[in-house]
C-alpha positions as CSV (number, residue, x, y, z in Angstrom):
1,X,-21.9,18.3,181.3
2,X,-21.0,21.4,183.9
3,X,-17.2,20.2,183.6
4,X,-17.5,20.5,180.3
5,X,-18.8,23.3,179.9
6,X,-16.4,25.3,182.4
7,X,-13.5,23.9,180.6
8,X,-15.2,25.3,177.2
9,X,-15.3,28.4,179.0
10,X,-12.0,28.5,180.3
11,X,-10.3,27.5,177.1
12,X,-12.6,30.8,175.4
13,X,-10.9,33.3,177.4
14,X,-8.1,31.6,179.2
15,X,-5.0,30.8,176.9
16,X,-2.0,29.6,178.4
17,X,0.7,29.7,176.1
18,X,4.3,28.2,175.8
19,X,6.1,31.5,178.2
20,X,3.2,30.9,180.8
21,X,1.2,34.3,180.0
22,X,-1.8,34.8,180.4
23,X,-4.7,36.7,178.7
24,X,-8.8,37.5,179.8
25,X,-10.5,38.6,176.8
26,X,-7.5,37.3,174.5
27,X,-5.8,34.7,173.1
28,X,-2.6,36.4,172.3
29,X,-1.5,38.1,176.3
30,X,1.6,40.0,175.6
31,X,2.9,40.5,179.1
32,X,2.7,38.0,182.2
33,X,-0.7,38.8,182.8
34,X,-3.6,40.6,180.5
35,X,-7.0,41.8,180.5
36,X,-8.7,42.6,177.1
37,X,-12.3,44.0,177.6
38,X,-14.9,46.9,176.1
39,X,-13.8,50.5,176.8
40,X,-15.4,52.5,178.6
41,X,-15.7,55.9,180.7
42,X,-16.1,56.1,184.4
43,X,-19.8,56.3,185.4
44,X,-21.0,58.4,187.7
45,X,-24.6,56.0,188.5
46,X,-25.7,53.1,188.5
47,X,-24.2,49.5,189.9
48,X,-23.8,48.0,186.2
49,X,-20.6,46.5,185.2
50,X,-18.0,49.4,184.1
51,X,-14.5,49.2,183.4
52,X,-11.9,46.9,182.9
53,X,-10.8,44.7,186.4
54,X,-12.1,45.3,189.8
55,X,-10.9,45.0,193.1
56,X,-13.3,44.0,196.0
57,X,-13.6,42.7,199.6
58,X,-15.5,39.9,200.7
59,X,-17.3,41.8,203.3
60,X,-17.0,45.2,201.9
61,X,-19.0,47.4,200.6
62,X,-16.2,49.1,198.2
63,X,-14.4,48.3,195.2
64,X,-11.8,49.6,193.4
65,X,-12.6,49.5,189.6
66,X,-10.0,50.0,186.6
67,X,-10.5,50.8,183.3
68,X,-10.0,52.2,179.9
69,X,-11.8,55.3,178.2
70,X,-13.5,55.2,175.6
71,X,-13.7,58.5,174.6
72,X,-10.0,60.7,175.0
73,X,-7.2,58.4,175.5
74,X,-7.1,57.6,178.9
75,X,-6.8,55.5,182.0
76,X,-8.4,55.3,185.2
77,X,-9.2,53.9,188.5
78,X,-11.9,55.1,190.8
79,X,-12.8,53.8,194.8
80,X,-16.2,53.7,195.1
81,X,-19.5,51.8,196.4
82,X,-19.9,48.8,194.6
83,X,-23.8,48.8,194.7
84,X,-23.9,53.3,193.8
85,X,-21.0,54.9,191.4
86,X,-22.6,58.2,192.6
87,X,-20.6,57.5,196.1
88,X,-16.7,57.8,195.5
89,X,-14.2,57.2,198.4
90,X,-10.5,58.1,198.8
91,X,-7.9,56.6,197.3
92,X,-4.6,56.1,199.2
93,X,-1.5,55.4,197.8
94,X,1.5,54.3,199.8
95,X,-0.2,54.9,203.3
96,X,2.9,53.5,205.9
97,X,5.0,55.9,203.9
98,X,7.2,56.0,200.8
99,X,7.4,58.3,197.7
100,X,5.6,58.6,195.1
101,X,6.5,59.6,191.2
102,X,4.9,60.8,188.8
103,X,7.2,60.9,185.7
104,X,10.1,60.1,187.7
105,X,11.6,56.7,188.6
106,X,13.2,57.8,191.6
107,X,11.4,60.3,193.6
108,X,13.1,62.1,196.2
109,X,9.9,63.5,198.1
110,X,6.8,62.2,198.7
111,X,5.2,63.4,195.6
112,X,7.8,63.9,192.8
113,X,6.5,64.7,189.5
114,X,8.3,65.2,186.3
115,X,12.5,63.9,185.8
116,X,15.6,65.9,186.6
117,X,16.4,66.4,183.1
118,X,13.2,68.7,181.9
119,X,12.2,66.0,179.3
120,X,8.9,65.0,181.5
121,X,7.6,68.1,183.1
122,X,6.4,68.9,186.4
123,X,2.9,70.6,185.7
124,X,0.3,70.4,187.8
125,X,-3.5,71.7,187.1
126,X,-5.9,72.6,190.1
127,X,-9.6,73.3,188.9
128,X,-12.2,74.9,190.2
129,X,-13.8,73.6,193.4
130,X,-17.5,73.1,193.7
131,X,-17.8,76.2,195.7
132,X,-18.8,78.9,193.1
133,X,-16.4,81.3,193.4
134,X,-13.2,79.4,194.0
135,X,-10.9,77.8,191.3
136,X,-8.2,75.6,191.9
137,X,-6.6,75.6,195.8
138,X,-4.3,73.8,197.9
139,X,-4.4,74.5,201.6
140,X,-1.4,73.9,203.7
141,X,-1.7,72.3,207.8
142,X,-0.2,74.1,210.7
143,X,2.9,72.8,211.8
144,X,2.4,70.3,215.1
145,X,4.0,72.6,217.0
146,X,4.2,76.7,216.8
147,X,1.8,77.5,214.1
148,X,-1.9,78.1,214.8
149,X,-3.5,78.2,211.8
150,X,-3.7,76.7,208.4
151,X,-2.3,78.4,205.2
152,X,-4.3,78.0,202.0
153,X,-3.3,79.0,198.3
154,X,-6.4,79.1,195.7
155,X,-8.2,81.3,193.4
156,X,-10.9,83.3,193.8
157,X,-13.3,86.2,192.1
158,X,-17.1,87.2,191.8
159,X,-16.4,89.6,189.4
160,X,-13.2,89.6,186.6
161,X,-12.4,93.3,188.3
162,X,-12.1,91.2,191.5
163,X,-10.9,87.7,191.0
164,X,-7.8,87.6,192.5
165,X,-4.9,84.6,193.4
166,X,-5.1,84.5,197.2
167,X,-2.3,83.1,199.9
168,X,-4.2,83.8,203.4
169,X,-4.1,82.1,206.7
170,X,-7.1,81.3,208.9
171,X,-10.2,82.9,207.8
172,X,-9.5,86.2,206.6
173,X,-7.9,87.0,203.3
174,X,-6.3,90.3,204.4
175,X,-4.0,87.9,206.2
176,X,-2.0,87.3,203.6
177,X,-1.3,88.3,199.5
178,X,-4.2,89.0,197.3
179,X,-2.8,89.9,193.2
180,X,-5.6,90.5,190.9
181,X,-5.7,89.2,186.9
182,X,-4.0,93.4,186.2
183,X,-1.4,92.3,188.1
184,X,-1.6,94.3,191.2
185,X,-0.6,93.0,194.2
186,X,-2.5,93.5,198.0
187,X,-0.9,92.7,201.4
188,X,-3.2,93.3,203.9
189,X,-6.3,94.0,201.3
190,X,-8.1,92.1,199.0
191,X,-8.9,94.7,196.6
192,X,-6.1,96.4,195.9
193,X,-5.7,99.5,193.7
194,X,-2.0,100.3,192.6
195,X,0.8,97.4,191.4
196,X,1.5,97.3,195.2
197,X,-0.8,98.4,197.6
198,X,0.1,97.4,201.6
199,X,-2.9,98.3,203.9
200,X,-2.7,97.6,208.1
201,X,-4.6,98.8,210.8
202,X,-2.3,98.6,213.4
203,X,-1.5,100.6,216.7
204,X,2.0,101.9,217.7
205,X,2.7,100.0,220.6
206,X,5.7,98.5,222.3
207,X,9.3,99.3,221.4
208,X,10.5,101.9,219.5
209,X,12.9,100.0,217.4
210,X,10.7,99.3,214.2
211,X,12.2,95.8,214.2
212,X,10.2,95.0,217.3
213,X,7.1,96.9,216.5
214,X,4.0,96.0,214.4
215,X,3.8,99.4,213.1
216,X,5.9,99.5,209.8
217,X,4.0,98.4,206.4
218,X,7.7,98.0,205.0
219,X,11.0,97.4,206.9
220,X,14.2,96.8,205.0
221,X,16.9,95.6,207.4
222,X,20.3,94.2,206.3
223,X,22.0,92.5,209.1
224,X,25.4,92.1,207.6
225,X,27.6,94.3,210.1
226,X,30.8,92.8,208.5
227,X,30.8,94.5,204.8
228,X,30.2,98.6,204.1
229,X,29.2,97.6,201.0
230,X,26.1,95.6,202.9
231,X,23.2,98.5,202.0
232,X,19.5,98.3,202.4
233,X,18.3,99.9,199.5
234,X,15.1,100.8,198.3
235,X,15.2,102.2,194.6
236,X,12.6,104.0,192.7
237,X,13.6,104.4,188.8
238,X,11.8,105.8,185.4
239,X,13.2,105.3,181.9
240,X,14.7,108.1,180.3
241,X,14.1,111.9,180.0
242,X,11.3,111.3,178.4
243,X,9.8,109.3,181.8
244,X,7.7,110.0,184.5
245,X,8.8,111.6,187.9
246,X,10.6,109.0,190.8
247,X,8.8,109.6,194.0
248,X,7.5,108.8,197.4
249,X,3.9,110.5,198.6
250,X,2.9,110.6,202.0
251,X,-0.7,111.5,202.3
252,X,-3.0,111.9,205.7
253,X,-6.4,110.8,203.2
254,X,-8.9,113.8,202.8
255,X,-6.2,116.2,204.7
256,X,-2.8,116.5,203.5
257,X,-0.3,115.5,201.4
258,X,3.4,115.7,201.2
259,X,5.4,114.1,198.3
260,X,9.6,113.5,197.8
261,X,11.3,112.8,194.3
262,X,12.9,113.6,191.4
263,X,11.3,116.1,188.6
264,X,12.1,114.6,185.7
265,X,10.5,117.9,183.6
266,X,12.4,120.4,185.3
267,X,16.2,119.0,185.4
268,X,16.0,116.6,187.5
269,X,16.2,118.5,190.4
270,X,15.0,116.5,194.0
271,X,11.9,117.9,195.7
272,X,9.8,118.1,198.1
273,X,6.0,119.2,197.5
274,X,3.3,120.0,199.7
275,X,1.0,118.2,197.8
276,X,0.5,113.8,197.2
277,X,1.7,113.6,193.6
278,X,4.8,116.3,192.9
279,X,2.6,118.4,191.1
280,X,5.1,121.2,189.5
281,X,2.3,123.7,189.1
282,X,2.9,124.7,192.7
283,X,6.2,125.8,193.8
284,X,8.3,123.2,195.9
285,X,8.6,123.7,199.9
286,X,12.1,122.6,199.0
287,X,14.5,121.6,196.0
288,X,17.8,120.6,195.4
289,X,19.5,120.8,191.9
290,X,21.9,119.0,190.3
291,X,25.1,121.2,190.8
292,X,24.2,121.2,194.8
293,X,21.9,124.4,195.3
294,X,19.5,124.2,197.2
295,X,16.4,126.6,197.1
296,X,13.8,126.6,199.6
297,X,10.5,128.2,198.4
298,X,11.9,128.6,194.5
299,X,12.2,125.6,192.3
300,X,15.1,127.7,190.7
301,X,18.0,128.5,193.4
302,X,20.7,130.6,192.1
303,X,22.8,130.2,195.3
304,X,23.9,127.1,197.4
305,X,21.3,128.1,199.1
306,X,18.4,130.2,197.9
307,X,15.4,131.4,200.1
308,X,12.3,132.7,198.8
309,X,9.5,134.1,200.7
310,X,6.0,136.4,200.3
311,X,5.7,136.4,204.1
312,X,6.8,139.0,206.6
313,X,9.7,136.6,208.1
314,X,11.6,134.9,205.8
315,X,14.7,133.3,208.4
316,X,13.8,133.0,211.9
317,X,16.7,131.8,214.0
318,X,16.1,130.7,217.9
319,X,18.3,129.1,220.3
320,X,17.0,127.7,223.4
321,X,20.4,127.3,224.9
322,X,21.8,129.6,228.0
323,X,25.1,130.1,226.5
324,X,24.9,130.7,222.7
325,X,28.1,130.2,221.2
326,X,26.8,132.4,217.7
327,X,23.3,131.6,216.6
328,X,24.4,132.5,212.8
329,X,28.2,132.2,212.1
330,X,30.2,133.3,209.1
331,X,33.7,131.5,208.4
332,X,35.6,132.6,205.6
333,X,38.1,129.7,205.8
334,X,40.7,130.9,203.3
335,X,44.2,132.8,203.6
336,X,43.2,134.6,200.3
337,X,43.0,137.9,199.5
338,X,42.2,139.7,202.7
339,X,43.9,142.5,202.2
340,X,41.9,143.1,199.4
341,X,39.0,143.2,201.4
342,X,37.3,140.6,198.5
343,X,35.4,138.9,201.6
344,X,31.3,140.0,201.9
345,X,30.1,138.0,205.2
346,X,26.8,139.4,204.2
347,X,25.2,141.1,201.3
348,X,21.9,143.1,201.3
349,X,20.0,143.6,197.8
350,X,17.1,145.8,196.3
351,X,16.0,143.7,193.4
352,X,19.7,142.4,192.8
353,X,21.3,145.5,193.1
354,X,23.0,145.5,196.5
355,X,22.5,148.1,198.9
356,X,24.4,147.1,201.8
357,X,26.9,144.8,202.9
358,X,29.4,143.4,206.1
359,X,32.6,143.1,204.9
360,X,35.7,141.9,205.6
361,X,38.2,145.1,206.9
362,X,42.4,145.7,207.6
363,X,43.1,142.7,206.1
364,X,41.1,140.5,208.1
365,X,41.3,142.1,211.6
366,X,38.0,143.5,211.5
367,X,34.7,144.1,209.7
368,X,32.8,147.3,208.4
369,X,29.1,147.9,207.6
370,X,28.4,149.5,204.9
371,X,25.3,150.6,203.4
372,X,25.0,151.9,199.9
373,X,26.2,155.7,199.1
374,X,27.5,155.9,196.1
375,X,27.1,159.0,193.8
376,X,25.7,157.7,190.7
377,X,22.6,157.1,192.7
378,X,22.1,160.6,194.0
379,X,20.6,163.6,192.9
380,X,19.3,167.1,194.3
381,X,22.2,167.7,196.3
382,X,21.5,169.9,198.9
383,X,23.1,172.1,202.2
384,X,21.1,171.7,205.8
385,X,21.8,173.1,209.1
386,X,23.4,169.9,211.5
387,X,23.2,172.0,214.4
388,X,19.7,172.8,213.9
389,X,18.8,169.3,213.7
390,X,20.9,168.1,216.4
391,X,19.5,170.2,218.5
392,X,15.8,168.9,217.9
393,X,16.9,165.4,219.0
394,X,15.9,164.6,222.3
395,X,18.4,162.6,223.9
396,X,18.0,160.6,227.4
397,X,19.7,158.6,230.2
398,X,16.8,155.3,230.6
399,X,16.4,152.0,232.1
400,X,15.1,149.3,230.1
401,X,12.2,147.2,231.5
402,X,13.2,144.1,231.1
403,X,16.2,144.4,233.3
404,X,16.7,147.5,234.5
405,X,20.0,148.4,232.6
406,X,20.5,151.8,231.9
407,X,21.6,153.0,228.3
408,X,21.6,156.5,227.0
409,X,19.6,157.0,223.5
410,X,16.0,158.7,222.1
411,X,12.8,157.7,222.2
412,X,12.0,156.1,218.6
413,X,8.5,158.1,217.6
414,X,10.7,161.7,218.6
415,X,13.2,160.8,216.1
416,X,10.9,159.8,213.8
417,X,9.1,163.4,213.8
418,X,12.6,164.4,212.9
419,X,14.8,162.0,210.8
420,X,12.0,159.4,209.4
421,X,14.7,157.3,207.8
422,X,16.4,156.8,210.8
423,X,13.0,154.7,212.5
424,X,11.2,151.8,211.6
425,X,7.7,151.2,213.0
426,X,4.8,153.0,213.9
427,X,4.0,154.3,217.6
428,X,2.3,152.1,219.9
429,X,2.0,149.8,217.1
430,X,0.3,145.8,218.0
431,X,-0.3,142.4,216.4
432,X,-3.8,141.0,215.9
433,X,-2.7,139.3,219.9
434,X,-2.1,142.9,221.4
435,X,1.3,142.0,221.2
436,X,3.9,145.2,220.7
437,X,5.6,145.4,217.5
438,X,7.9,147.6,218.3
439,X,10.0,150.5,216.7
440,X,13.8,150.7,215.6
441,X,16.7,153.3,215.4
442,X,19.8,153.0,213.3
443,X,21.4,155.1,215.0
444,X,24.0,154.7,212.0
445,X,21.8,157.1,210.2
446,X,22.4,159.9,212.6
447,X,25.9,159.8,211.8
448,X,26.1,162.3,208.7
449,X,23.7,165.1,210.6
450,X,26.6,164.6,213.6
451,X,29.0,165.1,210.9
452,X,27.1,168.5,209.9
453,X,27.4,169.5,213.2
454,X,30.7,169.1,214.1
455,X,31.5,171.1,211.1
456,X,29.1,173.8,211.6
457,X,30.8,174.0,215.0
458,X,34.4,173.5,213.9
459,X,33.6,176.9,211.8
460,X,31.9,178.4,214.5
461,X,35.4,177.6,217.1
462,X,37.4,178.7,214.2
463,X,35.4,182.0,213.6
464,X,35.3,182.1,217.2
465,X,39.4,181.9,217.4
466,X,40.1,184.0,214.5
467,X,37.7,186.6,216.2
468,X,39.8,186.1,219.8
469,X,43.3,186.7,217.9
470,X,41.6,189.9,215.9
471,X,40.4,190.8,219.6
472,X,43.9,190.0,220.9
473,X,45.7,192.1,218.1
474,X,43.6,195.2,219.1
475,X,44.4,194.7,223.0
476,X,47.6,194.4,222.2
477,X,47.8,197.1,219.9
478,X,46.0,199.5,222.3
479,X,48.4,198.4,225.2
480,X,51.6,199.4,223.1
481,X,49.9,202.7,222.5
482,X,48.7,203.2,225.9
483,X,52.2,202.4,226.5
484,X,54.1,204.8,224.4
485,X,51.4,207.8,225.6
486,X,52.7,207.0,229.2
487,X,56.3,207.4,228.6
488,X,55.8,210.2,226.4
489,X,54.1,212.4,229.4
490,X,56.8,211.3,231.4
């Protein structure tokens, strides 16, 4: 009775057909081998009988169980404990080696997934992890030899203003590439606030050459010596005329703030601003326009280069060498019109009208200095006495302090009682320090009483002369008759 029953059984579910297939659950096996059974989802309880074929050990605990969904299309297989589906355990597939494919019938690493050809794609889908704030995340294992930590791609955010796509090493995030869901990217920070925000903390230490120094946030180095056309090039562009301002901002936070680019608004002239953000409301420290002027305190230079100032010293030129070869020197390198005297080394202005100048003289061989004297700016014409005020001019034969050498000249403040326009300066005048500021005398402008003089005394000798020959006629005259009475009473 038992063998017949078993074969009833066997003949139920087992069909062996002419090709030698054979089928569990039906009569009609299509391939070699086939197991026809209820569909069902994995369970995650429970020790019941679930899915469609089952590997197990004699002497083990686990079991690998296929099956069929019953739900979405699907197929699985899940390692687990035979007697609790709540207790999963790993699943290894080719574990002496090999490659696997996915979509591919010839995979060329160890996981290949999706064909050559596009028409089975490569996707690949990381969810979240049980940890609440992570999503999907792969972590990558130190090297064997070299590295010393892992590196670890995933997903993270408490907040939507703060979930972020990390790629860190160790522990800390800041070790690596935070970019937020805006699309801003942090190195160094996890929070970053522009569409590229670097952040370090570190120390300058070591050598000076930036490629062997932790200091630089950014270092662009192309090491193609071979080519002039190998640049390293860092570009900043807008869009149009209509665009915002290319620029670069340096900024000490809280303190100060510098910033270098191009103002779009103002014809695209290049500057540099005392300020973080090229605000043109304030005038640039320096700019440079488009036709190659360059103004340095005006954002309009009219010159190649154009100095504007409210302060007392405008240029200050020092040399710190022994043996100054010309601190400031003028070239006029042409053959062109010299004797024309067309060449101005320096001009002096009042308001753009000029008022002095250093020109060019004989044809090149010399130079004059002229200051402004032209009639049509005169009025009130009137006489003085040059000998009077020459003569109120206290000259003297001094030593200067600083070395001892001895000049001859006038004491500024005694001019200045006399010709004011010939001194600058007050007496004993001092800076907030006690240090002197001194006076000045062009004595240029003691040229035209001179001139006075001389004259006055060039008709004083003539009257003088004239009066000597009148004298002379008379002596004479008396001597011929003193003459003629002697040799009359002869």
């Amino acid at each position: 009775m038992k063998i017949s029953l078993g074969i009833l059984f066997i003949s139920a579910f087992i069909t062996l057909q002419l090709k030698a297939q054979t089928g569990i659950g039906t009569t009609a096996p299509v391939n070699k081998f086939e197991v026809v059974a209820t569909a069902a989802d994995p369970t995650t309880s429970g020790s019941l009988a679930n899915g469609n074929l089952r590997l197990g050990a004699s002497s083990g605990s686990h079991v690998l169980d296929f099956g069929l969904s019953s739900t979405p299309t699907y197929a699985w297989l899940q390692a687990r404990l035979k007697s609790n589906y709540g207790t999963n355990y790993s699943l290894v597939l080719n574990p002496n080696g090999g490659s696997v494919g996915i979509g591919n019938t010839s995979p060329s690493s160890t996981l290949t997934i999706g064909n050559e050809t596009g028409t089975i794609g490569g996707d690949i889908l990381l969810n979240p992890t049980t940890t609440q704030y992570e999503g999907g995340q792969i972590v990558f294992k130190r090297s064997r030899i070299g590295s010393t930590v892992d590196w670890t791609i995933d997903q993270y955010g408490t907040t939507s203003s703060n979930a972020r796509f990390r790629i860190f090493n160790g522990a800390s995030e800041t070790n690596g590439i935070a970019i937020l869901e805006n699309g801003k990217i942090g190195m160094g920070t996890s929070s970053p606030t522009t569409l590229l925000h670097l952040h370090n903390e570190n120390v300058f230490s070591g050598s000076d050459d930036p490629g062997l120094n932790t200091v630089p946030s950014i270092y662009l180095y192309n090491s193609n010596s071979a080519s002039t056309s190998a640049h390293s090039i860092m570009a900043l562009r807008t869009n149009g005329n209509n665009g915002g301002n290319p620029y670069l901002s340096f900024d000490i936070r809280g303190i100060q703030g510098y910033s270098l680019g191009i103002d779009n608004a103002d014809g695209d002239k290049f500057k540099l601003h005392t300020n973080w953000n090229l605000n043109g409301s304030n005038t640039p420290a320096l700019t440079f326009t488009t036709d190659g002027k360059m103004g340095i305190g005006t954002a309009s230079p009219g010159r190649k280069l154009h100095i504007q100032n409210s302060d007392n010293t405008t240029l200050y030129v020092e040399s710190s060498t022994s043996d100054n070869n010309g601190m400031v020197i003028f070239n006029a390198n042409t053959d062109q019109n010299w004797n024309n005297n067309y060449h101005e080394f320096l001009m002096f202005q009042k308001q753009g009208n000029t008022i002095g100048q250093v020109v060019a003289a004989n044809n090149g061989a010399g130079v004059t200095y002229n200051t402004t004297s032209d009639y049509r700016l005169k009025t009130d014409l009137k006489d003085f006495g040059g000998l009077d005020v020459v003569n109120k001019i206290k000259t003297y034969d001094f030593a200067w302090k600083t070395n001892n050498s001895r000049m001859h000249g006038v004491m500024a403040h005694e001019l200045q009682e006399i010709l004011p326009y010939a001194v600058t300066g007050k007496k004993d005048s001092v800076d907030i320090n006690g240090k002197l500021i001194t006076q000045g005398v062009d004595y240029g402008r003691i040229t035209p009483v001179l001139v006075k003089a001389i004259q006055e005394q060039d008709h004083k000798i003539n009257q003088l002369v004239k009066e000597k020959i009148e004298l002379q006629e008379i002596i004479l005259d008396m001597q011929r008759r003193l003459l003629k009475l002697e040799n009359n009473n002869k």
